[in-house]
C-alpha positions in Angstrom: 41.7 -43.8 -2.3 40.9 -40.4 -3.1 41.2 -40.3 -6.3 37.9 -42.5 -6.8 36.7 -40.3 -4.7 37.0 -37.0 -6.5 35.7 -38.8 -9.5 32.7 -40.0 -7.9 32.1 -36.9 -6.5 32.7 -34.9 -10.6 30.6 -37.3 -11.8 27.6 -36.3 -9.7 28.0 -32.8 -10.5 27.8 -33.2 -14.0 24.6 -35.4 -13.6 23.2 -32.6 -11.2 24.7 -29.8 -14.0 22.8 -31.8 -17.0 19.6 -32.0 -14.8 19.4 -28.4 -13.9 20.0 -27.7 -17.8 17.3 -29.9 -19.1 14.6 -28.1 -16.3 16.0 -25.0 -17.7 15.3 -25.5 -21.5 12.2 -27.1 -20.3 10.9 -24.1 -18.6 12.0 -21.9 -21.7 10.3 -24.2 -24.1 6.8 -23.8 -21.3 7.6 -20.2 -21.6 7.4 -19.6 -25.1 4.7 -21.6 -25.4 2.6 -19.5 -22.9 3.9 -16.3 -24.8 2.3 -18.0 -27.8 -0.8 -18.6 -26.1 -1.4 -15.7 -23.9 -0.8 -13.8 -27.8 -3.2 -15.8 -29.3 -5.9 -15.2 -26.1 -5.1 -11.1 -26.4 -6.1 -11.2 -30.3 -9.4 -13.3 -29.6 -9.9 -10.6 -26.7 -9.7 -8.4 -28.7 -10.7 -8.6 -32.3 -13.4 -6.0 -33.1 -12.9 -3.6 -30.9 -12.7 0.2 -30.7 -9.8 1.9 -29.0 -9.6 5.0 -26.5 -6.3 6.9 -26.7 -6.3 9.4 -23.9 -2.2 10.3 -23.2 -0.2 7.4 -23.6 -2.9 5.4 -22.2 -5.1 2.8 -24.6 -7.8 0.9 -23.5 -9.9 -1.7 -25.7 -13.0 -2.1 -25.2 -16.2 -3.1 -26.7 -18.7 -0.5 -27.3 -21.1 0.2 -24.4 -22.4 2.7 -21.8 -19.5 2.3 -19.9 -18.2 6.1 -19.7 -14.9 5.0 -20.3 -13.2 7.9 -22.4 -14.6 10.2 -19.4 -13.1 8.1 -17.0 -9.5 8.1 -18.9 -9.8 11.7 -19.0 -10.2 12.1 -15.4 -7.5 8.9 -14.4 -4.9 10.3 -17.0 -3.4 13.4 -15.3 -3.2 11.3 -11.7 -1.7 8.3 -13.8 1.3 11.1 -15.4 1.9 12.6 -12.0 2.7 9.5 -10.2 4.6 7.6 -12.9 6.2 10.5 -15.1 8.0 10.1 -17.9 7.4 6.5 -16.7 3.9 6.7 -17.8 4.6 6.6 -21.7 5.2 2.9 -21.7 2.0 2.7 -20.9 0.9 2.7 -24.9 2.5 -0.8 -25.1 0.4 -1.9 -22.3 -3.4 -1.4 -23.3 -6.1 -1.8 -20.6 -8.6 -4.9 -22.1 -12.0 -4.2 -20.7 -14.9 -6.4 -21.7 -18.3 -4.6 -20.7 -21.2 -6.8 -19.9 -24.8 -6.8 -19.2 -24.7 -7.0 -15.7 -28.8 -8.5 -15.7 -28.2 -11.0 -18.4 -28.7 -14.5 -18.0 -27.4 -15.4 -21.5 -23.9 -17.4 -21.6 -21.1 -15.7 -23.0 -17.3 -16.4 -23.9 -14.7 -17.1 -21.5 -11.5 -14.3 -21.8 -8.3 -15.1 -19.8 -7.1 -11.9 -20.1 -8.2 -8.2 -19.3 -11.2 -7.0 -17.3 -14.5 -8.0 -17.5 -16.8 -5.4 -16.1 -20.2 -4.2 -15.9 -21.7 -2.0 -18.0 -24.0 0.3 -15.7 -20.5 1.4 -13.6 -20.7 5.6 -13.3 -18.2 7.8 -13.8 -16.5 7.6 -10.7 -16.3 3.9 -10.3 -14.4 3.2 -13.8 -12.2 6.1 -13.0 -11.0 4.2 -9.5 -11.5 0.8 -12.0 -8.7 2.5 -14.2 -6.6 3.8 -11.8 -6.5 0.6 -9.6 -5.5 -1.4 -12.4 -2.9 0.8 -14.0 -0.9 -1.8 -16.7 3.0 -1.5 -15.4 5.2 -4.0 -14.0 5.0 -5.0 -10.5 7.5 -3.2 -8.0 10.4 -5.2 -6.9 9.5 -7.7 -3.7 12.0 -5.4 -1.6 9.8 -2.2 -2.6 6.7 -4.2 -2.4 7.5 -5.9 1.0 8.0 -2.5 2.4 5.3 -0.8 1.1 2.4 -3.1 1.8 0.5 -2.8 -1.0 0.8 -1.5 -4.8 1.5 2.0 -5.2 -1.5 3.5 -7.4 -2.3 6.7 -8.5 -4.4 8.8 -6.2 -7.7 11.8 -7.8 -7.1 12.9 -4.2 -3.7 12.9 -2.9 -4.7 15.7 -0.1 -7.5 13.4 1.5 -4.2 10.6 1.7 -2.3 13.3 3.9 -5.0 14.1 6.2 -5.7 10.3 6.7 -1.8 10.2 7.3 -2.2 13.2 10.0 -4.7 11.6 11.5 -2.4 8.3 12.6 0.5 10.8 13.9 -2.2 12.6 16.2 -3.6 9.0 17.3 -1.1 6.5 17.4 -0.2 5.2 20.6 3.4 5.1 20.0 6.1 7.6 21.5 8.2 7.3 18.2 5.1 8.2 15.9 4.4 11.2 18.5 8.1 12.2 18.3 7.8 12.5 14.6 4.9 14.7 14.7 6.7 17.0 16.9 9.6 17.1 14.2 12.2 14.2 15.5 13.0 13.2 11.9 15.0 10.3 12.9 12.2 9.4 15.2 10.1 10.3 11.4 12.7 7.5 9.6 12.3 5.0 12.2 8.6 4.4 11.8 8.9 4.6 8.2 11.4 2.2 8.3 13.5 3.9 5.8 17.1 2.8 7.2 18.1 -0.3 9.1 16.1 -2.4 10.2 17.9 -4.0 13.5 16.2 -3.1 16.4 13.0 -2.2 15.1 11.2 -3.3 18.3 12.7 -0.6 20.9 12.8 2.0 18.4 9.0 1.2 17.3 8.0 0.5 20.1 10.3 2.3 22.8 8.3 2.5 26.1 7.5 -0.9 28.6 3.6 -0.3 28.2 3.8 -0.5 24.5 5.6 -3.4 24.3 3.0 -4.8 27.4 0.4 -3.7 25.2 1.3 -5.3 21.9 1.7 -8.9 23.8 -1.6 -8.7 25.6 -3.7 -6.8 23.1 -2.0 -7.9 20.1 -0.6 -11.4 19.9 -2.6 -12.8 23.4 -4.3 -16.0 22.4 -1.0 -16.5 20.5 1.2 -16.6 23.2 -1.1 -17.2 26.2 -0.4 -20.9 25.9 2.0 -23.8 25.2 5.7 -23.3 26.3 4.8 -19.8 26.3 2.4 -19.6 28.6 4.7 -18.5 32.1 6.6 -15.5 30.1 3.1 -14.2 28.6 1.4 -14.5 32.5 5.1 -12.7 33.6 4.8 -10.3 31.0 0.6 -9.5 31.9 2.9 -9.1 35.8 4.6 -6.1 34.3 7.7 -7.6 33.5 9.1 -6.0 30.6 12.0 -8.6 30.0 9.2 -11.7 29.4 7.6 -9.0 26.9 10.2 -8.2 24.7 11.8 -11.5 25.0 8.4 -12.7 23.6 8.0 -10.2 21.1 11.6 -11.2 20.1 10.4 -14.7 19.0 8.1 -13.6 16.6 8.8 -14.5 12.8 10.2 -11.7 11.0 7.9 -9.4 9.4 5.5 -9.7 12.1 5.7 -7.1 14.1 2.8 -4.7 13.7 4.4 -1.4 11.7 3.4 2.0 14.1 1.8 3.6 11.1 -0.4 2.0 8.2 0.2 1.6 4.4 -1.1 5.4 3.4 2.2 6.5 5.3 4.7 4.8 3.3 2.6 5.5 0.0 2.6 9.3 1.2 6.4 9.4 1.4 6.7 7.8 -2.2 4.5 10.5 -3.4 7.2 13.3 -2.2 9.9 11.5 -3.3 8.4 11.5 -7.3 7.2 14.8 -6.6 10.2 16.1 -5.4 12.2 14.4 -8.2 10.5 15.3 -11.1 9.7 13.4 -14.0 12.0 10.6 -14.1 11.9 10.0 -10.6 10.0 7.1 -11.0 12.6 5.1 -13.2 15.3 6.0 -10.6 13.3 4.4 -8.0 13.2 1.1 -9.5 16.6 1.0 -10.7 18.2 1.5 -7.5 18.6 -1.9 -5.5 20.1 0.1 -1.7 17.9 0.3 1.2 14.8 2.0 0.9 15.4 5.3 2.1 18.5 5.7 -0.3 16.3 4.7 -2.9 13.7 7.3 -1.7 16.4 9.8 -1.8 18.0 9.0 -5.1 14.4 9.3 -6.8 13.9 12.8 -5.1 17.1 13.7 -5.9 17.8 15.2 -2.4 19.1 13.9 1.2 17.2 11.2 3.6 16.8 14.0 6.1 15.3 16.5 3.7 12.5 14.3 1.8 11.9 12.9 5.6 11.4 16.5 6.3 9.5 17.7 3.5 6.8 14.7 4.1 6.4 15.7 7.5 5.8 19.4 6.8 2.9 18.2 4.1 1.4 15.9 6.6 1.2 18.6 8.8 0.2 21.3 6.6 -2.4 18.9 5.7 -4.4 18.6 9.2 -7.9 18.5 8.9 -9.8 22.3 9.1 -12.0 23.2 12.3 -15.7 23.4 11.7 -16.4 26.8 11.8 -19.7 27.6 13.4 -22.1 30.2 12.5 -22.6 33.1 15.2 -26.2 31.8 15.6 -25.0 28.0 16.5 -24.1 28.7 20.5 -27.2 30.6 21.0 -29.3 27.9 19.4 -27.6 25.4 21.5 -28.3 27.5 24.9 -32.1 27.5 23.8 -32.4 24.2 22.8 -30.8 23.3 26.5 -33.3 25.7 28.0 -36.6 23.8 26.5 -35.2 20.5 27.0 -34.5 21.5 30.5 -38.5 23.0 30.9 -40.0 20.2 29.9 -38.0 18.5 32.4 -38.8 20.3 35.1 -42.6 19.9 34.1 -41.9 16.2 34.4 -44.3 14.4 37.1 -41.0 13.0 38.6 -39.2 16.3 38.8 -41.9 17.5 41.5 -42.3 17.0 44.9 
């Protein structure tokens, strides 16, 4: 009896094996045949236009007032820093750009690939055009899921730090405050850089946090349904119906303690730290995050941890500095305002 059995159950396998390998030289064949087509779109795109080299980068374009040479110029030395020795694949990878009239009303060709742009952009708008649309390969969905959002070049990394100084000063969080006093590990929890098991108490460590992020933050989401009595025990202060709710939330949902400029901040030190192939080792390391941080830099977790928070701080906004004139100015001005008052028909008895 069970030799039939086995049989049966070979002979489904093999159907099941053949399936999988006719989907498989299926998708190849669609594959090739988009290669085919997305080359035959890029040559249409761009047939009889000029070309601006500026580094390794290449841009085609037609020919317009779009200051595009000035624009490379300017993107091209923020492009090196962040990607390194990276950045020379960047001449197989040409930026298409298709300048239009943006007051036209006449009809023009369709283009499935590049950028189509107007033509009356300044100089500053198709240098953030360039740099936001840098030509490399996506990161990998680990990197990506952590960071947020793609990691571009920055003209101003220094206005990124002070934004970043700014969320350690103001977050209401005890672990982000604890890294601004210099708790490093306190630092690597809200980064997330190491394991990620018990993110809630070490994000979010206090009761009235946790209180806060139920009410504030996810209220109309648990304030009904089966969920209802813990979120009405949880707005009683109890801190057990508030975690357990927070605990039933889908992963990747909890709200992070500091925002996307952060994590982009502490890439930064890590390719600054590890010079210029620091970018390559990043994506070829497949470990948790802040090993792959540290491999790139080419130094310990606890060092780049610690080098990020000293540039964060070093980067703190300056204090307005007033002339020796301003508090005098300000007494005088309090002085008239405070005559005409006083000459006010309500003023007097």
């Amino acid at each position: 009896m069970l030799v039939p059995h086995a049989w049966a159950q070979d002979t489904v396998v093999i159907r099941l094996q053949g399936r999988a390998d006719s989907l498989l030289r299926a998708w190849r064949d669609a594959q090739a045949i988009a290669n085919v087509a997305d080359s035959l779109e890029r040559e249409r795109a761009t047939a009889g236009r000029d070309t601006i080299a500026v580094g390794h980068l290449r841009i085609i374009a037609n020919r317009s007032p779009l200051p595009l040479r000035q624009a490379a110029e300017r993107a091209w030395p923020a492009i090196d820093s962040l990607y390194g020795s990276a950045a020379a694949d960047l001449i197989q990878y040409p930026y298409i750009i298709r300048a239009v009239d943006p007051d036209t009303t006449v009809r023009r060709s369709v283009y499935h690939v590049g950028l189509e742009v107007p033509w009356d952009l300044d100089l500053r708008w198709t240098t953030t055009l360039l740099l936001a649309n840098v030509p490399v390969p996506p990161l990998d969905r680990p990197l990506a899921d952590w960071l947020g959002a793609p990691l571009r070049p920055s003209l101003d990394p220094a206005d990124e730090r002070r934004t970043v100084y700014l969320q350690l000063v103001t977050a209401p969080s005890q672990a982000v405050r604890a890294c601004f006093l210099g708790v490093l590990a306190r630092c690597a929890d809200v980064l997330a850089l190491g394991d990620t098991s018990g993110l809630l108490e070490r994000w979010y460590p206090s009761p009235p946090e946790r209180r806060a992020l139920v009410t504030e933050s996810f209220g109309d989401f648990f304030n009904h349904g089966a969920n209802a009595q813990a979120f009405q025990a949880c707005l009683a202060l109890s801190d057990a119906a508030c975690t357990g709710l927070l605990r039933t939330l889908p992963p990747g949902t909890l709200p992070r303690p500091l925002a996307y400029a952060a994590r982009a901040t502490i890439v930064r030190e890590a390719l600054r730290l590890g010079g210029r192939d620091s970018y390559r080792r990043l994506l070829e390391s497949d470990v948790q995050i802040g090993e792959r941080l540290a491999a790139a830099a080419g130094v310990g977790l606890d060092s780049l941890v610690g080098a990020w928070r000293n540039a964060i701080v070093a980067a703190r906004p300056t204090a307005v500095a007033l002339p020796w004139w301003a508090v005098d100015a300000a007494f005088g001005w309090l002085a008239f305002f405070g005559a005409c008052g006083m000459r006010s028909s309500r003023w007097r008895l």
